[in-house]
DRENTIKOL-622590 format. One line per field, with one value per residue (C-alpha): residue number from 0; chain; x negated, y, z. Coordinates in steps of 0.25 Angstrom, whole numbers, plus 5000, padded with zeros to 4 digits. Each point is the difference from the previous one (the first is absolute). Layout:
seq = (NUM:...) .
mol = (A:...) .
east = (X:...) .
north = (Y:...) .
up = (Z:...) .
This chain:
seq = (0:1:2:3:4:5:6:7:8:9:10:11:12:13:14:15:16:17:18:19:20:21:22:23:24:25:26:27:28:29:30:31:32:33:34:35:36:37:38:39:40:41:42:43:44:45:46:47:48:49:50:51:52:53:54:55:56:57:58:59:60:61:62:63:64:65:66:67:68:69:70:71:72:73:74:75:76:77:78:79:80:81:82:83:84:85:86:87:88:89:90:91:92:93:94:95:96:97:98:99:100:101:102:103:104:105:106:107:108:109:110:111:112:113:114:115:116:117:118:119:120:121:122:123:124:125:126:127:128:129:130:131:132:133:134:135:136:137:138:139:140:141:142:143:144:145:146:147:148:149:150:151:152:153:154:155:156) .
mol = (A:A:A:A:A:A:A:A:A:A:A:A:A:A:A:A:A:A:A:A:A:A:A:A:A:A:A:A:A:A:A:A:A:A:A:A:A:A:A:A:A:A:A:A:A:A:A:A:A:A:A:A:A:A:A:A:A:A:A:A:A:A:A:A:A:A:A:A:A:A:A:A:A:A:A:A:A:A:A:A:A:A:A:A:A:A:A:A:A:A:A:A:A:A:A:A:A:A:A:A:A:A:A:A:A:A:A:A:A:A:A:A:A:A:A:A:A:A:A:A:A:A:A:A:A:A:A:A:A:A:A:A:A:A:A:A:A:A:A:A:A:A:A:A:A:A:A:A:A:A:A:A:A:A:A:A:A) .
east = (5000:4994:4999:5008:4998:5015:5003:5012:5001:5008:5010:5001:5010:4992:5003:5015:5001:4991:5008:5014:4994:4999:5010:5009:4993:5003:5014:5003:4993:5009:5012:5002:5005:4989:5002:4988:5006:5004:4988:4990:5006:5000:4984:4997:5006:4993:4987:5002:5001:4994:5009:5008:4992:4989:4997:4989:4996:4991:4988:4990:4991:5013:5010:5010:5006:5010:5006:5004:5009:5002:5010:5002:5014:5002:5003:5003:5002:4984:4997:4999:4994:4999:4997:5008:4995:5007:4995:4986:4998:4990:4999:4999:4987:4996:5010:4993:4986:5003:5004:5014:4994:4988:5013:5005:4986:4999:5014:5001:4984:5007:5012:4993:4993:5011:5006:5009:5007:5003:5000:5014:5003:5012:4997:5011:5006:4994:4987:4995:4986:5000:5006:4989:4990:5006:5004:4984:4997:5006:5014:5013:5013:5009:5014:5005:5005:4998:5013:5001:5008:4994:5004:4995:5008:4989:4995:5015:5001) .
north = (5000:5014:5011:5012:5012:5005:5007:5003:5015:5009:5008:5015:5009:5003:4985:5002:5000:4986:4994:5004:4993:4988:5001:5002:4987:4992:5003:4999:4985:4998:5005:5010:5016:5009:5015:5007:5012:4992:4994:5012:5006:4987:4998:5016:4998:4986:5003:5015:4991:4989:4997:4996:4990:4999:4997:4993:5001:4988:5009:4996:5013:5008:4990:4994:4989:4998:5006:4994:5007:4998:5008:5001:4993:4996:4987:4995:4987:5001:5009:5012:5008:4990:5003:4998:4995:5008:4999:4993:4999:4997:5002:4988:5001:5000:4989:4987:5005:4999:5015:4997:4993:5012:5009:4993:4999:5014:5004:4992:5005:5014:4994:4996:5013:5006:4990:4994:4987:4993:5004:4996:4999:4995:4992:5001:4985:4999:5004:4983:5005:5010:4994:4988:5009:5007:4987:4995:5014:4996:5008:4991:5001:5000:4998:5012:5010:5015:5009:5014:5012:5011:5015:5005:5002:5002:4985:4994:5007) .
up = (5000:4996:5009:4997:5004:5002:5015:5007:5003:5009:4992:5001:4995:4986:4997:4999:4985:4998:5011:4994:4985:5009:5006:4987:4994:5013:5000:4985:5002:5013:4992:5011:4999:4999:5005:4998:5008:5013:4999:4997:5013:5009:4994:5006:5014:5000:4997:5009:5012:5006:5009:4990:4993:4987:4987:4994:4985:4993:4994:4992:4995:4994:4998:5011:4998:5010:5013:5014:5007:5017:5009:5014:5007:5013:5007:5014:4994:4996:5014:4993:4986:4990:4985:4987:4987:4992:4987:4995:4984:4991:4984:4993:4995:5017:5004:5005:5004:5014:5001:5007:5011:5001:5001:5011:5007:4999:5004:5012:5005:4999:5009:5009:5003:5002:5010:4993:5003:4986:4987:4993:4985:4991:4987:4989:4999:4986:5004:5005:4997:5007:5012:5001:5000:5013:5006:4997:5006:5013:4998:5004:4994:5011:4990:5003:4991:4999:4998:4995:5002:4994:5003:4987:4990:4990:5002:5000:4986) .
């Protein structure tokens, strides 16, 4: 196996445009509704405060090649601050180099740090690959399943 000399970064607010293009192929491939405009604004407030969470850009020299993002929630189920998996994707042309699993490395160090309790995530039912590799990863699915109410108009559309 080569060596490659991709990293995984900190996001800043100056990434906002590269992680939205991911974003946009990320939803198309998961055939879900992307709103640049709610999103734009959710990405500023995210990467404005800490508190709130991170985002984590695959660079290698100029290019990025992916994006994880985690998000603070909390739990008395798990004793406290844990963090969400919220999104994690890869290009194709990244996919099945081990970068996943360097994501969830870094993601979960980062975590940790901040005295978190678990990091959580959800998986599309679809997605089979991508769950063995979070269940390889130490992640259990517990059967449950995760319900939304949204209070935004926008993402209902």
């Amino acid at each position: 196996m080569t060596q490659n000399s991709d990293e995984w970064i900190s996001a800043t607010r100056e990434d906002i445009s590269i992680i939205l293009a991911l974003m946009r192929e990320f939803y198309a491939e998961e055939g879900l509704i992307y709103r640049e405009d709610l999103f734009s604004r959710a990405l500023a407030e995210l990467l404005s405060d800490e508190s709130l969470g991170t985002v984590f850009l695959l660079r290698e020299g100029s290019c990025t090649h992916g994006y994880c993002v985690g998000s603070f929630g909390f739990s008395l189920e798990f004793g406290g601050r844990f963090v969400l998996l919220d999104e994690l994707y890869l290009t194709p042309s990244t996919r099945g180099r081990g970068e996943g699993k360097r994501a969830l490395a870094v993601l979960e160090a980062w975590a940790l740090k901040r005295n978190a309790m678990a990091t959580r995530l959800e998986v599309n039912h679809h997605n089979q690959k991508a769950l063995g590799i979070y269940l390889k990863q130490g992640y259990i699915n517990d059967d449950r399943r995760i319900l939304t109410k949204s209070f935004c108009p926008a993402w209902c559309g």
